[in-house]
C-alpha positions as CSV (number, residue, x, y, z in Angstrom):
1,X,-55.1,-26.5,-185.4
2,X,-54.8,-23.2,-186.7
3,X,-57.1,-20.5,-185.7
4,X,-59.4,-20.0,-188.8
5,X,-60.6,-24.1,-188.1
6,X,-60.5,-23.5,-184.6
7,X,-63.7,-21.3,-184.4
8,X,-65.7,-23.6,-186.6
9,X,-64.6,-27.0,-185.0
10,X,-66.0,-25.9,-181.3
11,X,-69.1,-23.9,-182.8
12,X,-70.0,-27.7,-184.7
13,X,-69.2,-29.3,-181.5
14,X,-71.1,-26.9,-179.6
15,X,-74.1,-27.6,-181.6
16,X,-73.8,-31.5,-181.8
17,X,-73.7,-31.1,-177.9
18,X,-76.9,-28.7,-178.1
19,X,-78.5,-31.5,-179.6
20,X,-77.6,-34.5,-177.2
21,X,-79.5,-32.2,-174.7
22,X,-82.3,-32.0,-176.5
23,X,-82.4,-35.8,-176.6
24,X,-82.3,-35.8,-172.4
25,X,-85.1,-32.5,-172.2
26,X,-87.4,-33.9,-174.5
27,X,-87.1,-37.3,-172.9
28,X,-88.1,-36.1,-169.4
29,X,-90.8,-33.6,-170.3
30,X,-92.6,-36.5,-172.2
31,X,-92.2,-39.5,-169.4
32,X,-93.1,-36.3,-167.1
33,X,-96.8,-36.1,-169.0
34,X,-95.7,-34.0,-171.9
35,X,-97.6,-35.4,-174.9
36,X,-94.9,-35.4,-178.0
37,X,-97.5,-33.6,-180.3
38,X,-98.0,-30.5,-178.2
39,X,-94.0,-30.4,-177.4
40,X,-93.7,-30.4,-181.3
41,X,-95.8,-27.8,-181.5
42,X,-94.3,-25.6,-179.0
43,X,-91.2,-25.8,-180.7
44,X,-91.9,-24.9,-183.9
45,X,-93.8,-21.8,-182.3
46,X,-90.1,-21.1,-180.4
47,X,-88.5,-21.5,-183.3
48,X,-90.3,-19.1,-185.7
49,X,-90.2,-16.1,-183.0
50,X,-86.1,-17.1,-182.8
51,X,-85.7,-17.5,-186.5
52,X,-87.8,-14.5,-187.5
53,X,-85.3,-12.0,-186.9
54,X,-82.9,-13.4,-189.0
55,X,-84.7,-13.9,-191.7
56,X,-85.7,-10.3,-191.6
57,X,-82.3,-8.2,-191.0
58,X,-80.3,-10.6,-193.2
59,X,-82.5,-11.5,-196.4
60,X,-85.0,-8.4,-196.2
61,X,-82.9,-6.9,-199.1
62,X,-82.1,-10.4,-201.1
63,X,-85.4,-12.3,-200.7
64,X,-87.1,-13.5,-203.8
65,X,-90.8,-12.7,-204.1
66,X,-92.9,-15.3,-202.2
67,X,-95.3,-16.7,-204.8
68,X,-97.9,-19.6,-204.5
69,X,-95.5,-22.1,-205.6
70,X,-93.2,-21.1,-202.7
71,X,-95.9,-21.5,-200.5
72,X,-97.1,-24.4,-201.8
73,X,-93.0,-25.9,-201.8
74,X,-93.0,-24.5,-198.1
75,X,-96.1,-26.7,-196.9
76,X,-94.8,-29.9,-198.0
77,X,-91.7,-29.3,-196.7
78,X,-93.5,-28.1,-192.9
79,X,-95.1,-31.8,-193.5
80,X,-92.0,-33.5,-194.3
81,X,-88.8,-31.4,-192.5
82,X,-90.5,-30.4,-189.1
83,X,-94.2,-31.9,-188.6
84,X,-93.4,-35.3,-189.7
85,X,-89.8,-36.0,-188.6
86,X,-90.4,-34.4,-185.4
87,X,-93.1,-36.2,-184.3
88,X,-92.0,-39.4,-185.4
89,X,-88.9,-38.7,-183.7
90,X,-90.3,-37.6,-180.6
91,X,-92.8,-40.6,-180.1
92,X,-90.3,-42.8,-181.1
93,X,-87.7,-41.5,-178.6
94,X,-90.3,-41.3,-176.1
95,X,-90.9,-45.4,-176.9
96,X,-86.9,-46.1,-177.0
97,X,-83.8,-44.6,-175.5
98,X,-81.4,-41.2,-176.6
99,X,-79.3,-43.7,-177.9
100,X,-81.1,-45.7,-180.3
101,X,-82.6,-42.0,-181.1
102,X,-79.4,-40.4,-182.1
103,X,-77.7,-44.1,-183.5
104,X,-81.0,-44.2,-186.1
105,X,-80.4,-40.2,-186.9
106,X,-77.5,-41.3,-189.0
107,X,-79.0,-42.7,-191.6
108,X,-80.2,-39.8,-192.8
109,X,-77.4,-39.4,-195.2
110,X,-78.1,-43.4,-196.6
111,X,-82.0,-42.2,-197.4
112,X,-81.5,-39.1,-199.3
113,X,-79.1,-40.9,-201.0
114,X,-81.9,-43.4,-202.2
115,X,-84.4,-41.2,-202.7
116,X,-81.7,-38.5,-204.6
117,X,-81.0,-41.0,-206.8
118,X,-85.2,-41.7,-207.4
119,X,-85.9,-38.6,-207.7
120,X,-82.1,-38.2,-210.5
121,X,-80.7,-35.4,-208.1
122,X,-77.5,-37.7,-207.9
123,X,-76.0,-40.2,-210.1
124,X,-75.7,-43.6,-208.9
125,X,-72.3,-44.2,-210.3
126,X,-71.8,-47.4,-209.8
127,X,-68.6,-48.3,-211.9
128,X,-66.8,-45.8,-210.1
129,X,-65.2,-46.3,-206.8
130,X,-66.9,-42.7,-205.2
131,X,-70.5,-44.7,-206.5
132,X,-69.6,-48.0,-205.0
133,X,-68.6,-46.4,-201.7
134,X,-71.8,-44.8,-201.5
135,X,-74.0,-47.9,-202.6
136,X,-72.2,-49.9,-200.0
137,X,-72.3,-47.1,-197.4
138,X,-76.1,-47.2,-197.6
139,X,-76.7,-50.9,-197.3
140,X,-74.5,-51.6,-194.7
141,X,-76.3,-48.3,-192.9
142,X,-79.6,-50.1,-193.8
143,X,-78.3,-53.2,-192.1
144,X,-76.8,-51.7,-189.2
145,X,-80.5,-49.8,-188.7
146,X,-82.3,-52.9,-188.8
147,X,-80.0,-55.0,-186.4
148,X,-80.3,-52.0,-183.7
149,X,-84.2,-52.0,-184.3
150,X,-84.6,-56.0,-184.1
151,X,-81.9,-57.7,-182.4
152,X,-80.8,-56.7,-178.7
153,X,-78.7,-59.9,-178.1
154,X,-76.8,-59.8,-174.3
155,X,-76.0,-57.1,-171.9
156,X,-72.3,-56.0,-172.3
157,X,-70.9,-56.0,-169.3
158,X,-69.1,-52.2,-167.6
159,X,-69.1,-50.5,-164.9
160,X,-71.9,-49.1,-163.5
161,X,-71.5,-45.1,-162.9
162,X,-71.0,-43.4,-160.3
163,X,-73.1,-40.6,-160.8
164,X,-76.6,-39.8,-159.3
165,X,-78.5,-37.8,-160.7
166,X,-82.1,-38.0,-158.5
167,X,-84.3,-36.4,-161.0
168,X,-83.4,-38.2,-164.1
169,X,-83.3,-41.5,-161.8
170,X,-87.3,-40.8,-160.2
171,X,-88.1,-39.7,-163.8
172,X,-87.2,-43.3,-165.6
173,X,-88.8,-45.1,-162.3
174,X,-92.2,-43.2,-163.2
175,X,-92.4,-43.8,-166.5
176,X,-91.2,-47.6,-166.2
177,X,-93.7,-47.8,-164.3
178,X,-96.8,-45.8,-166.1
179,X,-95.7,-47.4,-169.2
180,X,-93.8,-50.2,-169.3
181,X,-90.6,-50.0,-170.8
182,X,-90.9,-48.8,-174.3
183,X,-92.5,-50.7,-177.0
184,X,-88.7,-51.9,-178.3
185,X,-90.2,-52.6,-182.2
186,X,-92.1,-49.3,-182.3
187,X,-89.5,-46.8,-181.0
188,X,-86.9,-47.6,-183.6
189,X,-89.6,-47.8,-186.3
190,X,-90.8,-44.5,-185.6
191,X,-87.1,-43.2,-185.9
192,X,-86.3,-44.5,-188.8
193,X,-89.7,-43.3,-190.7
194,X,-88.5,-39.6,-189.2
195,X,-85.1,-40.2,-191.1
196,X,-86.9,-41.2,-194.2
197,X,-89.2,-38.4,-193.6
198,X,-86.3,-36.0,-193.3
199,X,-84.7,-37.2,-195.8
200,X,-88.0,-36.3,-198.2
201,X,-87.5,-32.5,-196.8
202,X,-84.1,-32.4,-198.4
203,X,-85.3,-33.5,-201.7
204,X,-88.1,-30.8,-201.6
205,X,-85.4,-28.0,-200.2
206,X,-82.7,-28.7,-203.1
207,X,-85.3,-27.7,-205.7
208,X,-87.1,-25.2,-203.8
209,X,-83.6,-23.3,-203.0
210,X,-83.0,-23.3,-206.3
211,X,-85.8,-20.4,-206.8
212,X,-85.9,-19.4,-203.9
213,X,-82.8,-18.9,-202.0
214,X,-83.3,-17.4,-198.8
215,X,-83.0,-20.2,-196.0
216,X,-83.7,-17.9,-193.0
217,X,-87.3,-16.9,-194.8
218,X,-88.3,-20.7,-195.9
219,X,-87.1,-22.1,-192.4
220,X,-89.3,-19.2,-191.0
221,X,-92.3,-20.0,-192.8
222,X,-92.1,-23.6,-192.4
223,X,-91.7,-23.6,-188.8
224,X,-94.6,-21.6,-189.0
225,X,-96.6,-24.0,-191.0
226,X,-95.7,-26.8,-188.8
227,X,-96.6,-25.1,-185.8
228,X,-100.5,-24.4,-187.0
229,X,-100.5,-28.2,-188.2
230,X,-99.4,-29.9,-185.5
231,X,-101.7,-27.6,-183.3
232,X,-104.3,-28.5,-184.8
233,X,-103.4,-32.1,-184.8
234,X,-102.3,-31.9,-181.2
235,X,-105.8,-30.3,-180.5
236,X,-107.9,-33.5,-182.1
237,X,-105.9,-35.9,-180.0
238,X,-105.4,-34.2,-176.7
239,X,-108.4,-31.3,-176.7
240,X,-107.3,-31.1,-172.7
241,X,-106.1,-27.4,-172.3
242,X,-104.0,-28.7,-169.7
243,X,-102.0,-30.7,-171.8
244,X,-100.5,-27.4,-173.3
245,X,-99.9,-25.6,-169.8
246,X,-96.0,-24.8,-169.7
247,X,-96.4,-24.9,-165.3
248,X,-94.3,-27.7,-165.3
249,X,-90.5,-25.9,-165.7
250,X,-89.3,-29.3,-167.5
251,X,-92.2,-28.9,-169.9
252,X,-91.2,-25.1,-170.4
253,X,-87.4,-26.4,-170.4
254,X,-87.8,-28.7,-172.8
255,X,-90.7,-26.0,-175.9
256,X,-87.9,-23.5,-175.2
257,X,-84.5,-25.6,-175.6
258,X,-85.6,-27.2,-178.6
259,X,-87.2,-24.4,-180.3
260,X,-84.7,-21.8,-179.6
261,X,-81.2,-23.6,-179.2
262,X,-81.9,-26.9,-181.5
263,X,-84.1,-25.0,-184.4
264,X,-82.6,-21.5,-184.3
265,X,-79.0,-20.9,-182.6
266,X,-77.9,-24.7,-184.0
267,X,-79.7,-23.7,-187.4
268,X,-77.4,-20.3,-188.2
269,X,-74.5,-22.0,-186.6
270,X,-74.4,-24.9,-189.3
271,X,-75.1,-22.5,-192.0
272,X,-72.5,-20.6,-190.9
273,X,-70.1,-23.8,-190.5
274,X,-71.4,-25.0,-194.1
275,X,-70.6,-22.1,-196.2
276,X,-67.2,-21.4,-194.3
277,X,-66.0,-25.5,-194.4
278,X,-68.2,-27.4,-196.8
279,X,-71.6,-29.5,-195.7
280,X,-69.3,-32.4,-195.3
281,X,-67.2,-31.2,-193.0
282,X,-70.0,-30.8,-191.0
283,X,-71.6,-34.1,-191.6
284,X,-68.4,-35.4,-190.4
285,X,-69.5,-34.7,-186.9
286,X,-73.1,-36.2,-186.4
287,X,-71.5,-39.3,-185.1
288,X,-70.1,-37.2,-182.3
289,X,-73.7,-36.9,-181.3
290,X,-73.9,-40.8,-180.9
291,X,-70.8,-41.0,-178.6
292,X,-72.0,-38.0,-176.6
293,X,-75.8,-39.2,-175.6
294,X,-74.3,-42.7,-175.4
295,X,-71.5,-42.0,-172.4
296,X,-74.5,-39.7,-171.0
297,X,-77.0,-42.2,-170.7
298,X,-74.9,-44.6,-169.3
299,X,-73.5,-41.5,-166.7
300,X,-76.9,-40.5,-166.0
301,X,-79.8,-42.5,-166.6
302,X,-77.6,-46.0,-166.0
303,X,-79.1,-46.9,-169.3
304,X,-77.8,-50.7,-170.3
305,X,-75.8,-51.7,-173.4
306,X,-76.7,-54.3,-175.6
307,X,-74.5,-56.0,-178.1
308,X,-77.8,-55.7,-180.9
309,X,-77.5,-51.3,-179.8
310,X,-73.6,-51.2,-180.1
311,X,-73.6,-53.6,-183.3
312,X,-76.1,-51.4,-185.1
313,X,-74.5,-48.0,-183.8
314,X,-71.6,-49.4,-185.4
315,X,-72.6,-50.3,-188.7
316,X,-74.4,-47.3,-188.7
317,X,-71.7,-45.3,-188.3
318,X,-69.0,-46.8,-190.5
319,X,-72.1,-46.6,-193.4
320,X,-71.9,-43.1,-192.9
321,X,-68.7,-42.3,-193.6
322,X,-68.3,-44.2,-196.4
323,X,-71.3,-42.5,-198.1
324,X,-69.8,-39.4,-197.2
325,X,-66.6,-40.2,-198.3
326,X,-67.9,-41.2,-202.0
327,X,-69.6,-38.2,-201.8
328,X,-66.5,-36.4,-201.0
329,X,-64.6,-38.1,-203.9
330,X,-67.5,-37.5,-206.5
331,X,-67.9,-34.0,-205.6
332,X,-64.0,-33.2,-206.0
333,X,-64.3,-35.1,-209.0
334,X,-67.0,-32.7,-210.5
335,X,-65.0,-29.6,-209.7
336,X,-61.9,-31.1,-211.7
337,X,-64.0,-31.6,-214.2
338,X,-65.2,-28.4,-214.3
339,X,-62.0,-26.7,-214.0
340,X,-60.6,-28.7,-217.2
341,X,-64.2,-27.2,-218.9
342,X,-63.2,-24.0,-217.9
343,X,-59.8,-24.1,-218.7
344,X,-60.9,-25.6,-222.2
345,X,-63.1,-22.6,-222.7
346,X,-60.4,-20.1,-221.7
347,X,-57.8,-22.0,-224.6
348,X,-60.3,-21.6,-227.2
349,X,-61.3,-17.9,-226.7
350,X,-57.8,-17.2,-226.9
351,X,-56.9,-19.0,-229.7
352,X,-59.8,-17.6,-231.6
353,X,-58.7,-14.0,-230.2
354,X,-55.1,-15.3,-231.3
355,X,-56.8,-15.7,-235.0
356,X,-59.0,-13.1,-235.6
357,X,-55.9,-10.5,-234.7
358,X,-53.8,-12.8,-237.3
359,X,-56.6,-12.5,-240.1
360,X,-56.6,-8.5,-239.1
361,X,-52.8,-8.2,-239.8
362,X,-52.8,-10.3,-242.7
363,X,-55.6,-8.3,-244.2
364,X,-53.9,-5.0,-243.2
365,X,-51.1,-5.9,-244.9
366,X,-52.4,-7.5,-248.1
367,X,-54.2,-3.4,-248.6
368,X,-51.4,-1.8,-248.3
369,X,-49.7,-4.4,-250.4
370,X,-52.4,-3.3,-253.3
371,X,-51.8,0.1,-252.8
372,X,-49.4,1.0,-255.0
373,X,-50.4,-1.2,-258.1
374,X,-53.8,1.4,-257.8
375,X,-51.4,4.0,-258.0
């Protein structure tokens, strides 16, 4: 690997294993008492002190004026992108496992795909192998969702790990036995609405970039936005002011690492990553996530796998890549095209360039040819 992909590999990696903590943090500080709407909000307060600066040093001389129909842009996307699909995600993970969590993340790319098409930001191109790819990508990610969600089928039988870790092992004992295990249908419900809801934050973000392109500002503001709605929706269902008291260091653990690490750092990392290599280099990774919080749980937490959660993950997983890989076709399609334009373009202003000389030394000649029958 040379050294210009080295850098970018580990920093993706990095982040994919910045995330699969967040998963673990986020799980303990809620089965510790955290309630998932005031950890939402914390993080989105974390976030926008961390994200601020950036925004400010690095588009202070580029940023477009912020008019009302930013603003307005901005809300929905604090609704959708951060209010929305973290709280569904949060309660949902709190009422599954890091596994089903990050195993339902991935079909993310399958949703916006849907809902690009709906909404004619892509072309479903079905005729074409790159459209078919994508088409079947999505169902069989649809399919593989719904099997992980449903069907749990028998334990698969491995070794148990070695490891013991006492914290994470009195933490699952507590909250197996304040609340059960999980409500199995509503934990991968809620994961999959914060995928579709996720999903609707990219839809809104392609057109809003496209007048205003300054992602550090727009991040800034919606994390913003999301922080003062979740607050206030946190402070209808849970008016305790205990229940925001960061005392607990797994609750202050947990606001800090996913507001700071998992919303800023892992934010200017992958835009870093994506306009060095390509969004679907990076895309290429999320699976990674899977494979990491899976061989963790199993280290840590002993969590059990069931032929229904490996199935799905699967399925999941193969969808993925074959959405992103007729993606990967169409778009180098689109640029072949677009060099042909170009190059079409180029032809015909030199040609015309070719004939407008020709007509000038054909008419410079015919003058002087008339010259001398003047004379």
């Amino acid at each position: 690997m040379a050294g210009g992909d080295l850098l970018p590999f580990v920093s993706i990696v990095l982040v994919q294993l910045g995330y699969a903590g967040m998963n673990f943090t986020s799980m303990f500080a809620m089965h510790s008492g955290m309630h998932p709407l005031v950890l939402v909000a914390y993080r989105l307060l974390f976030a926008t002190v961390a994200i601020a600066p950036f925004a400010y040093f690095m588009e202070r001389k580029t940023r477009p004026r912020i008019t009302m129909s930013i603003l307005c842009q901005t809300f929905l996307c604090s609704l959708t992108g951060a209010t929305g699909n973290m709280v569904l995600y949060f309660i949902g993970l709190k009422n599954s496992s890091p596994t089903i969590g990050c195993a339902l993340t991935n079909t993310l790319p399958a949703f916006t795909f849907i809902l690009a098409v709906l909404f004619r930001q892509e072309s479903l191109g079905i005729k074409t192998r790159p459209g078919q790819a994508k088409v079947i990508g999505t169902i069989i990610c649809v399919g593989g969702a719904l099997i992980l969600s449903f069907y749990h089928g028998n334990i698969i039988n491995i070794a148990e790990s070695s490891i013991h870790w006492t914290y994470a092992e009195n933490m699952e004992k507590n909250s197996s036995t304040s609340s059960g295990h999980g409500n199995v249908i509503l934990g991968p419900f809620l994961l999959i609405l914060s995928s579709l809801s996720w999903s609707i934050w990219f839809i809104i973000q392609a057109r809003m970039s496209k007048t205003f392109s300054a992602p550090y500002t727009s991040t800034t503001l919606m994390c913003f936005m999301g922080f003062i709605e979740c607050g206030i929706i946190a402070a209808i269902f849970k008016p305790v002011i205990s229940a925001w008291s960061l005392s607990n260091p797994m609750w202050l653990l947990a606001a800090l690492y996913t507001g700071v690490v998992c919303s800023a750092l892992a934010f200017a990392v992958t835009s870093w990553a994506i306009q060095l290599k390509g969004p679907l280099y990076v895309s290429v990774f999320t699976p990674l996530l899977l494979v990491i919080v899976a061989i963790t749980s199993w280290a840590l937490l002993r969590e059990k796998l069931y032929v229904g959660t490996a199935l799905g993950s699967l399925l999941i997983v193969m969808g993925l890549y074959a959405v992103l890989w007729g993606k990967n076709k169409e778009t180098k399609l689109a640029n072949a095209i677009e060099e042909i334009e170009a190059t079409k373009i180029d032809d015909d202003m030199i040609t015309k360039d070719l004939e407008m000389q020709f007509d000038a030394k054909s008419n410079g000649n015919h003058n002087r040819a008339e010259k001398p029958e003047d004379m």
